[in-house]
Every structure is written in structure tokens, then in C-alpha cells.
C-alpha positions as a Python dict, from the first residue, in 0.01 Angstrom:
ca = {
    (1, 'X'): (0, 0, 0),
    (2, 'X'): (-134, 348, 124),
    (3, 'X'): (-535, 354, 177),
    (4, 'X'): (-555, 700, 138),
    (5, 'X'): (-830, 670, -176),
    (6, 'X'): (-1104, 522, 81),
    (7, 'X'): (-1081, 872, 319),
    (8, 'X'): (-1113, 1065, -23),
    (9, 'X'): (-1430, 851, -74),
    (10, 'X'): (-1529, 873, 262),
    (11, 'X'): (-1533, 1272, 278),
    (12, 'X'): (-1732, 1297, -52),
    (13, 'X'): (-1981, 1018, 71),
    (14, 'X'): (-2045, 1271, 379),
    (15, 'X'): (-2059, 1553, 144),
    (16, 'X'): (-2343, 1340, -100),
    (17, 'X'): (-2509, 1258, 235),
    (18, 'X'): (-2546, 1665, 368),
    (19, 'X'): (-2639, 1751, 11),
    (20, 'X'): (-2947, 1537, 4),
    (21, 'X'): (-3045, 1607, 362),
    (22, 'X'): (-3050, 1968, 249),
    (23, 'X'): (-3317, 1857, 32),
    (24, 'X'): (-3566, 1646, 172),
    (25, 'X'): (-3626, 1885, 466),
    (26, 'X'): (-3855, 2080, 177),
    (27, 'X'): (-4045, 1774, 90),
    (28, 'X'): (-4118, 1703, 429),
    (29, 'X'): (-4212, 2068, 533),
    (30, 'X'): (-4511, 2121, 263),
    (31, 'X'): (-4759, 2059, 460),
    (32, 'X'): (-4645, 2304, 724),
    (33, 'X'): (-4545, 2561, 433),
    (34, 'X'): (-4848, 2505, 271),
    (35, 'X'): (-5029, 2562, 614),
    (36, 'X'): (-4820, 2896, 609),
    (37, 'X'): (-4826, 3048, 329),
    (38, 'X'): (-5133, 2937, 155),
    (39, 'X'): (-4956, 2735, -131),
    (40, 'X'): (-5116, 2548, -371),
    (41, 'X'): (-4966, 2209, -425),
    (42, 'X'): (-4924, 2265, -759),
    (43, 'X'): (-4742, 2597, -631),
    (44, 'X'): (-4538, 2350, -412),
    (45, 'X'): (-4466, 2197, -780),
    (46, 'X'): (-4365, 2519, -887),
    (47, 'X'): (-4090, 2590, -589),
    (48, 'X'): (-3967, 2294, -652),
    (49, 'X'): (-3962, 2335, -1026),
    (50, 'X'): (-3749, 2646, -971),
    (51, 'X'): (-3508, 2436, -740),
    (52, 'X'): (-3490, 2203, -997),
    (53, 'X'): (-3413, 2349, -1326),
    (54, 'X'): (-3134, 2586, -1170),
    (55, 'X'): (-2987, 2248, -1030),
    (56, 'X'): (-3015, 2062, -1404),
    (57, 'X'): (-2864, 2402, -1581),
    (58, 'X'): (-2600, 2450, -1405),
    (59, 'X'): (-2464, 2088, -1414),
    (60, 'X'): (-2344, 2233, -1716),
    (61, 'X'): (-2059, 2490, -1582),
    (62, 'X'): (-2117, 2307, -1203),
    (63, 'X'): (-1928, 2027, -1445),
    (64, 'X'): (-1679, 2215, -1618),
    (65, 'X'): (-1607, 2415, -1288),
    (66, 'X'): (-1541, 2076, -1140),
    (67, 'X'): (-1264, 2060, -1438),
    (68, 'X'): (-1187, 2361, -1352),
    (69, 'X'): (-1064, 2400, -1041),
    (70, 'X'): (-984, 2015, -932),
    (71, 'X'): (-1128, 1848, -662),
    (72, 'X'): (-1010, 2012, -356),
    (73, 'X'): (-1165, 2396, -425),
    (74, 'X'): (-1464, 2304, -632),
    (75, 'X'): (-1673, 2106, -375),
    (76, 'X'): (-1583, 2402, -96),
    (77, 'X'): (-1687, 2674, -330),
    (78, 'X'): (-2011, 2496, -438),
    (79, 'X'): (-2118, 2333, -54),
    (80, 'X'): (-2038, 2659, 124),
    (81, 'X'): (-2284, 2808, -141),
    (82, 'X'): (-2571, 2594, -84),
    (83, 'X'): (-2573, 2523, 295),
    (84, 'X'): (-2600, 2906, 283),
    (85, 'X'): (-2862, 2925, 83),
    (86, 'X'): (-3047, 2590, 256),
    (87, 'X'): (-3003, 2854, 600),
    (88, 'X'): (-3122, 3147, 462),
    (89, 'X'): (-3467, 2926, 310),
    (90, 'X'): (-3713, 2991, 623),
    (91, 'X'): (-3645, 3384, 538),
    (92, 'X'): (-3798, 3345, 200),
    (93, 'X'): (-4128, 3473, 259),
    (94, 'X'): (-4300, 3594, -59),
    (95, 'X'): (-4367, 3311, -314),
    (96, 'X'): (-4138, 3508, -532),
    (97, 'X'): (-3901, 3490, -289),
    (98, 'X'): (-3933, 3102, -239),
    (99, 'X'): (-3832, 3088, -649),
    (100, 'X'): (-3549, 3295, -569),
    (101, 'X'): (-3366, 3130, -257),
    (102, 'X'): (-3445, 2764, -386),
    (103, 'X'): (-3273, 2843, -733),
    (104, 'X'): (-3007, 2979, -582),
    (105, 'X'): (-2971, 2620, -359),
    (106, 'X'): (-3020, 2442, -651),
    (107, 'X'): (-2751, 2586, -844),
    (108, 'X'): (-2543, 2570, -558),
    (109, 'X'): (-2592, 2170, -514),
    (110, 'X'): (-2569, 2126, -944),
    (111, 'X'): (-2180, 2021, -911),
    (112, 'X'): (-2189, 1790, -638),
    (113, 'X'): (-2236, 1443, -870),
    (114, 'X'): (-1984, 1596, -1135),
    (115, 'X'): (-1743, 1617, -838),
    (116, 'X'): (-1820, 1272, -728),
    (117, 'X'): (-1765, 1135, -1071),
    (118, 'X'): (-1444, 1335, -1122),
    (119, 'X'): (-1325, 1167, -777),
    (120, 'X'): (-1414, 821, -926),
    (121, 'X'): (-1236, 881, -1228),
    (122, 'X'): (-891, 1060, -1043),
    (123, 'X'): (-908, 802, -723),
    (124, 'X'): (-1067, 466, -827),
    (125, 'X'): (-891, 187, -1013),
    (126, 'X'): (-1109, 64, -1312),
    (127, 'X'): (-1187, -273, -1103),
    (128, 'X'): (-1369, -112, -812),
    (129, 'X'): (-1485, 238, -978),
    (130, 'X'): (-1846, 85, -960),
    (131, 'X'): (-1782, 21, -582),
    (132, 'X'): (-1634, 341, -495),
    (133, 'X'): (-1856, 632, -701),
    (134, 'X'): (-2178, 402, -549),
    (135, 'X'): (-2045, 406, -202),
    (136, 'X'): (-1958, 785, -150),
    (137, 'X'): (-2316, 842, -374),
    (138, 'X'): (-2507, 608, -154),
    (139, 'X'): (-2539, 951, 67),
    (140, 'X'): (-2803, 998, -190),
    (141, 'X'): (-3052, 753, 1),
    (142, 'X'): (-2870, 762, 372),
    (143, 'X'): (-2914, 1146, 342),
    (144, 'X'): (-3322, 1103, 303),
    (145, 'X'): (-3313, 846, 526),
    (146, 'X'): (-3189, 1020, 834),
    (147, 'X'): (-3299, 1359, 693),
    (148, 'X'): (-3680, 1271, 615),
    (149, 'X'): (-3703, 1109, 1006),
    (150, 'X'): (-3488, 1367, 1149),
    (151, 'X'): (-3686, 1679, 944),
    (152, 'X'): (-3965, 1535, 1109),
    (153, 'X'): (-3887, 1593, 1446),
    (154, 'X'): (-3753, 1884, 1447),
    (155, 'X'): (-4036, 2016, 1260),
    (156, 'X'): (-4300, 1873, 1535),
    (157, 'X'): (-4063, 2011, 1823),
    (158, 'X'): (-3906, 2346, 1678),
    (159, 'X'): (-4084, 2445, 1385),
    (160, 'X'): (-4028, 2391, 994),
    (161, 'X'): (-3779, 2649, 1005),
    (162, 'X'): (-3489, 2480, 1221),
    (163, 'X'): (-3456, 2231, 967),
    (164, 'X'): (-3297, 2376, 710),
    (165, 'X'): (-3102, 2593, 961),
    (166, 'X'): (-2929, 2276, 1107),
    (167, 'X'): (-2887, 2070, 790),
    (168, 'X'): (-2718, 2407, 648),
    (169, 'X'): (-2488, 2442, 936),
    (170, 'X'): (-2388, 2087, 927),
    (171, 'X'): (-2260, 2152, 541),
    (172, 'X'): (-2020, 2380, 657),
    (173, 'X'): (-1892, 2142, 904),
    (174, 'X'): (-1715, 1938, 601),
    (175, 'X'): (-1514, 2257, 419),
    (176, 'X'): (-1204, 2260, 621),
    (177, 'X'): (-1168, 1912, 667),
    (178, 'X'): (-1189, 1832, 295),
    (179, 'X'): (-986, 2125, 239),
    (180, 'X'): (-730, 1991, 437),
    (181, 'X'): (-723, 1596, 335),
    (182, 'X'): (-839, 1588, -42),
    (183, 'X'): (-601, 1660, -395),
    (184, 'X'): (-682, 1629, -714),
    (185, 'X'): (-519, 1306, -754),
    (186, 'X'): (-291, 1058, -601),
    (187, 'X'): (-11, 1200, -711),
    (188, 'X'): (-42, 1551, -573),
    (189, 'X'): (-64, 1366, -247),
    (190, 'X'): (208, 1326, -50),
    (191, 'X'): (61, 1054, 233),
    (192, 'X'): (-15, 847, -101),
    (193, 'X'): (286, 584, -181),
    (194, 'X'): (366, 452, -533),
    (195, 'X'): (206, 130, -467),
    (196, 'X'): (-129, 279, -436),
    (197, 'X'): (-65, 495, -740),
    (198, 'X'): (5, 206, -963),
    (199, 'X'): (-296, -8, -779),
    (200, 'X'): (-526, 333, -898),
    (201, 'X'): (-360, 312, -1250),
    (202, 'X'): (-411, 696, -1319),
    (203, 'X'): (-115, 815, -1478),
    (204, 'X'): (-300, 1186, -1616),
    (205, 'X'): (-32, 1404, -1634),
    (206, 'X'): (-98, 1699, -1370),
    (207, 'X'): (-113, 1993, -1712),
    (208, 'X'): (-366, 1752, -1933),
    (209, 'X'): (-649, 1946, -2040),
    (210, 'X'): (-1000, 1863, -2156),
    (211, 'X'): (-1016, 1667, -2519),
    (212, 'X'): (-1336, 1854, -2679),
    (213, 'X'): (-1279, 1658, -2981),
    (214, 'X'): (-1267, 1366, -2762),
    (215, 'X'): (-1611, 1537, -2602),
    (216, 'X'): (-1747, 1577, -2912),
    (217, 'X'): (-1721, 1236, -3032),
    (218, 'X'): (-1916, 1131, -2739),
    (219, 'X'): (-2153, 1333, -2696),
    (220, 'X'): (-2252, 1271, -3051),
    (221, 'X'): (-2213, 885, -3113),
    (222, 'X'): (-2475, 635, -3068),
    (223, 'X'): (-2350, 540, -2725),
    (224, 'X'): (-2400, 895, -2628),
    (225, 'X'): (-2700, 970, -2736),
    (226, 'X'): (-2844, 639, -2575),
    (227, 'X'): (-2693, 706, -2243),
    (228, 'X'): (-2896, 1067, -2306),
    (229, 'X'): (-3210, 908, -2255),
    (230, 'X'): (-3092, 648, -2000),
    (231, 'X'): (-2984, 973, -1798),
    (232, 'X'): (-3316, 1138, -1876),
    (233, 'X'): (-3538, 866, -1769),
    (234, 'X'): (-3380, 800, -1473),
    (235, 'X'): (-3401, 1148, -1395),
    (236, 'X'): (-3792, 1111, -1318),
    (237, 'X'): (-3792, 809, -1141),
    (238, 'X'): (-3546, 916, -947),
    (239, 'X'): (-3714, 1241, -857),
    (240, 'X'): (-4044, 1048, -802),
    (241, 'X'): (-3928, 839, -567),
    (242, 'X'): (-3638, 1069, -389),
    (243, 'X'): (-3869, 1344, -312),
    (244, 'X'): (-4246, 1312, -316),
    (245, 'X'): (-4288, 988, -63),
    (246, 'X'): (-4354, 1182, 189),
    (247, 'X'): (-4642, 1382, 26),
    (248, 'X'): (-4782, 1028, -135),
    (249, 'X'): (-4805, 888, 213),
    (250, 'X'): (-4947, 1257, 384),
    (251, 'X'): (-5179, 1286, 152),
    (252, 'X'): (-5356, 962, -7),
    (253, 'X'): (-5355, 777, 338),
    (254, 'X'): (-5412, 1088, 559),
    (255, 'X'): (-5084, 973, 772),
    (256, 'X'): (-4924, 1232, 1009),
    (257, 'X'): (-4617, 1397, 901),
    (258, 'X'): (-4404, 1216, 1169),
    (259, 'X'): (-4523, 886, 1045),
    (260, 'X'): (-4525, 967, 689),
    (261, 'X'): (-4194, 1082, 714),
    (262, 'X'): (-4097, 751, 909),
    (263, 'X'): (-4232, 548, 630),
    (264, 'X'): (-4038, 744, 342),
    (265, 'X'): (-3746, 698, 596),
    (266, 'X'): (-3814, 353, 539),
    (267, 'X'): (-3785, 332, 159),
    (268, 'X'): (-3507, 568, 163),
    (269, 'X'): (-3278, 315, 377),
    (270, 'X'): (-3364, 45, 108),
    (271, 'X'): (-3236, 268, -140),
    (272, 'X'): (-2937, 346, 69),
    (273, 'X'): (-2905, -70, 90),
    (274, 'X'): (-2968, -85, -305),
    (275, 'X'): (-2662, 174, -410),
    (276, 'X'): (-2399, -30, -124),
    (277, 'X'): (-2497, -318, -332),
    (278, 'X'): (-2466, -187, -624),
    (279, 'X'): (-2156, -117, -686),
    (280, 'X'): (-1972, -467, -582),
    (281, 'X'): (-2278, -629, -773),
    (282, 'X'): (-2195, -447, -1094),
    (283, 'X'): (-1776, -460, -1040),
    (284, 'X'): (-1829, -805, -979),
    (285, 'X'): (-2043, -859, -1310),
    (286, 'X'): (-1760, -654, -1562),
    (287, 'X'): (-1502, -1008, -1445),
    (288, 'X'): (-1750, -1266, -1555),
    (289, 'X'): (-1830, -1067, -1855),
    (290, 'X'): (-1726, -822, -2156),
    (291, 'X'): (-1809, -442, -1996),
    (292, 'X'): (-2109, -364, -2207),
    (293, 'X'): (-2294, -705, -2133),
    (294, 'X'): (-2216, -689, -1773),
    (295, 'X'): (-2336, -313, -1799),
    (296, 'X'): (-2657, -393, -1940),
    (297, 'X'): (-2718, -718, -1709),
    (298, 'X'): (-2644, -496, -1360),
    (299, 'X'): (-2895, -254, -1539),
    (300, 'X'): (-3189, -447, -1668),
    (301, 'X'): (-3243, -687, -1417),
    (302, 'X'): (-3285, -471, -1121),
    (303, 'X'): (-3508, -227, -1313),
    (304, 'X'): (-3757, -497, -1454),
    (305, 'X'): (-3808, -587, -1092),
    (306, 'X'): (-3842, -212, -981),
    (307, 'X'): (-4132, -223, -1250),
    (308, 'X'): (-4272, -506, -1083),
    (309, 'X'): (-4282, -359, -707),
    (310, 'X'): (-4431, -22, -869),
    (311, 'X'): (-4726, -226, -1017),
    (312, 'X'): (-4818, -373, -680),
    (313, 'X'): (-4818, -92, -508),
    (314, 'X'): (-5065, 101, -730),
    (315, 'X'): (-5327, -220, -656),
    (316, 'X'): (-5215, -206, -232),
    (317, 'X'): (-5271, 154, -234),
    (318, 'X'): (-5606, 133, -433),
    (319, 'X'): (-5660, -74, -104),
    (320, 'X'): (-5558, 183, 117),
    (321, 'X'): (-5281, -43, 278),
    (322, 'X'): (-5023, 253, 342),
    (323, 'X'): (-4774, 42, 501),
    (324, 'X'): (-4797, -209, 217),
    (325, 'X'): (-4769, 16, -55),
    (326, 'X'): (-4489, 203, 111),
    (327, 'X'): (-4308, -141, 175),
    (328, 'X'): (-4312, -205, -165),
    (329, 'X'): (-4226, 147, -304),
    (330, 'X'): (-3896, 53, -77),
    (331, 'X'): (-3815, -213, -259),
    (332, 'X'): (-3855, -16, -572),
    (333, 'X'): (-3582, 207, -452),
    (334, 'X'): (-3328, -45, -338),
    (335, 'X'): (-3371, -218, -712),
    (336, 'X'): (-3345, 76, -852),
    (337, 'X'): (-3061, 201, -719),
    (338, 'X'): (-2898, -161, -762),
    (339, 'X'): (-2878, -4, -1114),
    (340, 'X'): (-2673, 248, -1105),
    (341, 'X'): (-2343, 107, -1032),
    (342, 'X'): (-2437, -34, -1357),
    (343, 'X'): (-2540, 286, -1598),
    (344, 'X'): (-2409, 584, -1460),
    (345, 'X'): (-2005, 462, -1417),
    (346, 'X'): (-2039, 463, -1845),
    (347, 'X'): (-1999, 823, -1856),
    (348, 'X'): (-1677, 810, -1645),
    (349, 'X'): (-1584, 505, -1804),
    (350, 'X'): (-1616, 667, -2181),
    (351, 'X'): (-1494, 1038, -2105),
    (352, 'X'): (-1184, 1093, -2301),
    (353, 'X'): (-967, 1210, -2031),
    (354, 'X'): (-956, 1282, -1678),
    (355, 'X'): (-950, 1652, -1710),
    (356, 'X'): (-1280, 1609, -1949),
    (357, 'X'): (-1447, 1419, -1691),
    (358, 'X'): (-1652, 1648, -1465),
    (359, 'X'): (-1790, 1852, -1807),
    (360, 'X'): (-1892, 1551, -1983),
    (361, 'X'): (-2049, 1425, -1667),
    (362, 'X'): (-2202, 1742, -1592),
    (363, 'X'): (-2373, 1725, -1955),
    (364, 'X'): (-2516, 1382, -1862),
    (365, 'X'): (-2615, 1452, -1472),
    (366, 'X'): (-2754, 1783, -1617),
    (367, 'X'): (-2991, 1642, -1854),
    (368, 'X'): (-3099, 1361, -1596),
    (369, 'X'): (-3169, 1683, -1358),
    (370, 'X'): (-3355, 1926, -1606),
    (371, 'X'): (-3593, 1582, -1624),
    (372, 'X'): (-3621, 1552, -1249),
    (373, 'X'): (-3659, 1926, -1260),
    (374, 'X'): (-4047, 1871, -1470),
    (375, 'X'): (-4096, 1572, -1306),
    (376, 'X'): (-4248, 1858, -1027),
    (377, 'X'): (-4473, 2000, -1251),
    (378, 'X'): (-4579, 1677, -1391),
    (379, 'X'): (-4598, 1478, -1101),
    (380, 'X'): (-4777, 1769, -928),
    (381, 'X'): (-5042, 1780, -1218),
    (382, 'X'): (-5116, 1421, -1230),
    (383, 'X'): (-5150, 1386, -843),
    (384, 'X'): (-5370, 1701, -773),
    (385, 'X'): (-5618, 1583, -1081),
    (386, 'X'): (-5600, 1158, -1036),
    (387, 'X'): (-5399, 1135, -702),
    (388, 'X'): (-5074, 989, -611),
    (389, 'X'): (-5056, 661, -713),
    (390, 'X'): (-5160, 748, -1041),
    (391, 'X'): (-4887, 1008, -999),
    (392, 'X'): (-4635, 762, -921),
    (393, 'X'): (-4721, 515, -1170),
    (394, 'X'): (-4667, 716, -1415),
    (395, 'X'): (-4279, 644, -1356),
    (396, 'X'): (-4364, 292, -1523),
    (397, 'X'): (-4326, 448, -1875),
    (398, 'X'): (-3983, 575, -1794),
    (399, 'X'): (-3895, 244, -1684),
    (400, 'X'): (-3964, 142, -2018),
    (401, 'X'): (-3792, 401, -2251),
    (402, 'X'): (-3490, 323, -1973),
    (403, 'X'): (-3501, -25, -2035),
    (404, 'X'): (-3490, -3, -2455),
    (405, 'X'): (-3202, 329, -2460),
    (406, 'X'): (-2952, 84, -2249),
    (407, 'X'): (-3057, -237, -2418),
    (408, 'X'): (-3113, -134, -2824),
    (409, 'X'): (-2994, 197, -2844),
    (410, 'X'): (-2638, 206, -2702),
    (411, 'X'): (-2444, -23, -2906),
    (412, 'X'): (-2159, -224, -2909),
    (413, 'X'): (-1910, -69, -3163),
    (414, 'X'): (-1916, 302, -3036),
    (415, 'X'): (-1911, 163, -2674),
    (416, 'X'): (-1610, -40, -2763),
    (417, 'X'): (-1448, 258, -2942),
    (418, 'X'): (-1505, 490, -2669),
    (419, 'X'): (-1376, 268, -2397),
    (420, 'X'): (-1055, 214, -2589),
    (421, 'X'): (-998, 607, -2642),
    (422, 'X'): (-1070, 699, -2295),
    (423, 'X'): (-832, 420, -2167),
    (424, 'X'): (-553, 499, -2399),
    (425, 'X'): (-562, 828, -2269),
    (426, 'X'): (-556, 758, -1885),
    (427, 'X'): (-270, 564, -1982),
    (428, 'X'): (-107, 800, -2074),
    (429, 'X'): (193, 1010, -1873),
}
């Protein structure tokens, strides 16, 4: 059998990994901007704000253009767009113009998760879908990780500037090699043999087209609307944690930004650990039990300890014990993220078709964004007025609402209904 699926993963795992680079070189500039420019941090908020809700809305068409045009032009269309908009960000200038060249980014970036769980759906095999969409997304963490440490010294030796001009140009490094490796699916492959065809088990025939009754039906069952708000919620704890550690360490313990970067390198490479794990963890769970129990086991156990770690580190950084409370915020992010292999494979697993994938996705992912998008504002608000543990306590309620949509709200008979529709269909010719 042919191994070709585990390249495809690889090149969209580098592609997560340069999207999320192109993002924390903002967070870890603000103090520099601010120094700048004269920005308020709740003007920070703002910028960010405006990056934000352009990425959440156009999940919407980022998804459907995913659909759209397959997987081999959509991700070169959308990167190209955003590395050049991450390059042209030190030219910004005016506030004004800050909204404008951020939103653009943003909307650039919105399709790259659709396009990830479009791969997962085309290239995975049910049994190891969890694995594979969590190991190319892990770039999600590894991306801050290297980025946040690697932002930093630029920044100290070349100026704020050269950061987003090298993370941009190493976007465009990716285009013509995933131009040249991926297709849309194993079929349209011809370095793919049958054995790993019939190992994937996607038989979509090459002319289906999206099922919007089938959409329809899940967007608007119970399931759905449960996996709505687990998708919301996550979206600001995710957002907390992914983009304002940095700021929480500058700021409440008066750190440098090398070493505040360091330590928010730190939790970032937990999280990185955390999505790895994840997806064996939660493949592993779904052949020791039905889906939906193993779903909901791989989802609430890791998140009531996430709960627990962002407890203590509201008391250790009442104590002003930065590396303590950063520590801990770590291993907040790598239980977290041993979540997801859990939750957000659902949406794949209960689209009605391959070719409805990326929209229905994009729906989802969007709504988890436009929630990341005013966590900015509100994480902004609470911090400049009670500070930023407050600020990042205030994920703790999320937690909650997370913890009751996956648990009570999606239920058992629409999951199971939607499971076997979606499956009938991929098994299809």
C-alpha cells in the first residue's frame, strides 16, 4: 500500500503551521506598535477585532470556496492572499489603515481549517481521521511556538517590521510544492494504488455535488445546533489562550518581550504536545466505545482539567509567580487541545457528503471565529479595567457552557442519524 495520504497531511500541517506564525507576530509586536503609533490597548483590541471578524465571515464562502475549487487551487489562492497581506502589514500606518490590511489577512487565512477538514474528509480513513486532521492542525500550536520565540528576536535585532515580512515570504514558499503534489482525492492521483484507496474508503464519485438538503438537516437538528455552541465556546478560549499570552505575561509581571515571548513559547509547545495527542487518544477511544460516548469522553475529560489549571493560575498570578502561572496556563493548552480530536472531527464526521464538507465546516469554524473575533474586545475590556488574570479567567464560563452543549445538548438520536446519512453517502460510487 501507497503512503501517499501522510505527504498530503504533511504539506497542509506546514501550511496550518505558516498560517499561525503569520499571526502571533502581531501579538508579540504590541508593545512595539503601541510604542509607535500611540495605540491604546483597547485600540490593539480593536485591530485585532477587525482581523478577526473578516477571518470568522468569510469562513462562510472561505468554506464553500474550499468546495469549490477542491483541494489543490483553494489553499494556493487563499495562502498566496494572506502571506501578501501579512508582508504588506508594517506599511499600514494610519490606524485606519491597520483595520484595513489586517481584514484583508484575516479573510485571506478564513479557509485554511475548512481546507484542512475537507483534506480529512477526502484523504483519511474513518479509523485515523482524528489522528490525521489533529496532526496537520497541530501547526496551530507549533506555529506560535516557533513564531512567538522567533517574532521575538527578530523584533529585538531588526525591528517589528521584519517579522511579518519573513513569516509572509515563507507562505509563499509552500504554493508550488502543494501545487505540484496534492489532488482532490486519492483517486485523481496517479502515485496512489488501489490498496490505499480501499484502506481510505472514499469512494465520492469525482461529479458529486453538495447535498443542501443534507446541509440543512444538519445545520438545523439538535446535534447541530449543540455543536454551534461547542464551536462558539471554544472559539474564546481558544483565542484567549492562542493570542494574548504574550501581553498577560508583558504586562501583569512587567517581563521583557523576549522573555515573555519565551514563556508563551512555552505554553504554545504544550499545546502543540496536546493536539499530537489528541488525535490517537480520541481514534483510540471511538474502538473501545460507540462514537458519541467516545466523543464526549475525549472531550470532557481534558476540558474539566483545563478548568482546573486555569483556576490555579489566577491564585499563582495573584502571587506574582509569572513562571508559575505561565506553567500552568501551558498545561491548560495541551488539555485543551487534547479535546479537539474529540469535538471538532463531528462536523466532518456528520457532513452529508464529501463535496458538502468544506461549507458545512466553514459554517461551524466560522461561528467558532466570529467568537474569537469579540473575544478582542472583551478580553481587551476586562484586562485594561481588572487586569489579565481576571481577563483570562473569564474563559472559565466558556468552559462551562462547552462542557453542557457536548454533554446535554447534542444527543444521541440525531447524532446517530447523521452519522448513518453521511456514511451512506461516502459509500457511495
Amino acid at each position: 500500500m501507497t503512503k501517499r495520504r501522510y505527504l498530503i497531511f504533511l504539506l497542509m500541517f506546514l501550511s496550518v503551521f505558516v498560517n499561525y506564525m503569520d499571526r502571533v507576530n502581531f501579538s508579540v509586536s504590541i508593545p512595539a506598535i503601541r510604542h509607535q503609533f500611540g495605540f491604546s490597548l483597547e485600540q490593539i483590541g480593536a485591530i485585532a477585532f477587525a482581523w478577526g471578524i473578516a477571518y470568522a465571515v468569510f469562513n462562510f464562502p472561505g468554506g464553500w470556496l474550499a468546495d469549490r475549487l477542491g483541494l489543490r487551487w483553494s489553499l494556493p489562492l487563499t495562502l498566496g492572499w494572506w502571506s501578501a497581506f501579512t508582508i504588506a502589514t508594517p506599511f499600514a500606518g494610519t490606524l485606519a489603515g491597520w483595520f484595513g490590511v489586517r481584514a484583508l489577512m484575516g479573510a485571506g487565512e478564513s479557509a485554511i481549517w475548512p481546507i484542512n477538514a475537507k483534506c480529512a474528509s477526502a484523504w483519511a480513513a474513518p479509523g485515523e481521521r482524528s489522528t490525521l486532521y489533529t496532526w496537520a492542525g497541530s501547526g496551530q500550536f507549533l506555529g506560535p511556538a516557533v513564531g512567538t520565540l522567533l517574532a521575538g528576536l527578530i523584533l529585538v535585532r531588526f525591528g517589528w517590521q521584519w517579522t511579518f515580512i519573513v513569516f509572509g515570504l515563507a507562505g509563499l514558499l509552500i504554493l508550488p510544492f502543494w501545487i505540484f503534489i496534492v489532488r482532490d482525492r486519492p483517486a485523481l492521483d496517479p502515485r496512489v494504488n488501489v490498496k490505499e484507496i480501499a484502506h481510505i474508503g472514499n469512494r465520492a464519485a469525482h461529479d458529486e455535488k453538495a447535498d443542501w438538503p443534507g446541509i440543512k438537516n444538519v445545520l438545523l437538528s439538535r446535534t447541530g445546533f449543540g455543536m454551534l455552541l461547542v464551536y462558539m465556546t471554544f472559539g474564546y478560549i481558544l483565542f484567549t489562550f492562542l493570542y494574548w499570552v504574550p501581553s498577560y505575561m508583558f504586562y501583569t509581571f512587567h517581563m521583557s518581550i523576549l522573555k515573555s515571548s519565551a514563556w508563551a513559547s512555552l505554553g504554545a509547545l504544550l499545546g502543540f504536545a496536546g493536539f499530537i495527542l489528541s488525535g490517537p487518544f480520541n481514534d483510540r477511544l471511538v474502538k473501545h466505545y460507540d462514537r458519541l460516548t467516545a466523543r464526549r469522553i475525549g472531550t470532557a475529560a481534558p476540558m474539566v482539567v483545563t478548568m482546573l489549571c486555569m483556576v490555579l493560575s489566577i491564585f499563582s498570578a495573584r502571587a506574582g509567580l509569572g513562571g508559575l502561572t505561565a506553567v500552568l496556563i501551558g498545561l491548560a493548552e495541551l488539555m485543551m487541545n487534547l479535546t479537539v480530536g474529540a469535538w471538532a472531527v463531528n462536523i466532518i464526521d456528520i457532513s452529508p457528503n464529501q463535496a458538502s464538507t468544506g461549507f458545512v465546516y466553514g459554517v461551524y469554524n466560522g461561528a467558532l471565529n466570529i467568537m474569537g473575533a469579540f473575544n478582542s474586545l472583551i478580553l481587551t475590556w476586562i484586562a485594561t479595567n481588572f487586569g489579565f488574570p481576571a481577563a483570562f479567567g473569564s474563559a472559565i464560563a466558556f468552559m462551562l457552557v462547552f462542557l453542557v452543549s457536548i454533554l446535554f445538548i447534542v444527543d444521541r438520536p440525531s447524532y446517530t442519524r447523521l452519522i448513518a446519512q453521511a456514511e451512506l453517502a461516502r459509500s457511495a460510487v
